[in-house]
C-alpha positions, 0 to 999 in steps of 0.5 A: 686445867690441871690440879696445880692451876686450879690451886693457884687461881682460886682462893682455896684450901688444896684439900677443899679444892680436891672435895669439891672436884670429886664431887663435880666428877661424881656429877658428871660435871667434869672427867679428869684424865692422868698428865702424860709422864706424871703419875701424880698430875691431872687435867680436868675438862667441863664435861658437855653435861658442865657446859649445859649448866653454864647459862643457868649459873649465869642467871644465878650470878645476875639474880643473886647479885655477882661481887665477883669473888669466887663462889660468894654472893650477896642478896641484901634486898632479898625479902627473908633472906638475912642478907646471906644468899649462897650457892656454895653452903660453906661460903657466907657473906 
């Protein structure tokens, strides 16, 4: 999926999107590849390592109660928990 797509899918600033793919990068989560023809276009791919982690994130998304917005999820019946529960540390619900 390319850069431009990713933008216009997500609720996202560009420059919070482009931290956040370098570090998946850096993980080995997802390789990025140069488009053909343009020097400023990438395409980014799951890597097999992303795609090992996909049954986990489910089972995080079904635990922690999955609102379906991108990235926030809620666990107001979690004991000590505040009502604030998140995978991402700097999206809060």
């Amino acid at each position: 999926m390319r850069f431009k797509d990713l933008l216009a899918a997500l609720p996202i600033a560009p420059n919070i999107l482009a931290r956040r793919l370098a570090d998946l990068r850096e993980l080995g989560l997802i390789d990025r590849s140069q488009c053909e023809g343009d020097l400023r276009c990438f395409d980014y791919k799951i890597t097999k390592q992303g795609r090992q982690l996909l049954p986990v994130i489910a089972a995080l998304r079904e635990w922690e109660g999955w609102d379906g917005r991108l990235g926030v999820h809620t666990a107001q019946d979690v004991p000590g928990s505040g009502g604030e529960r998140s995978i991402c540390p700097d999206v809060r619900v």
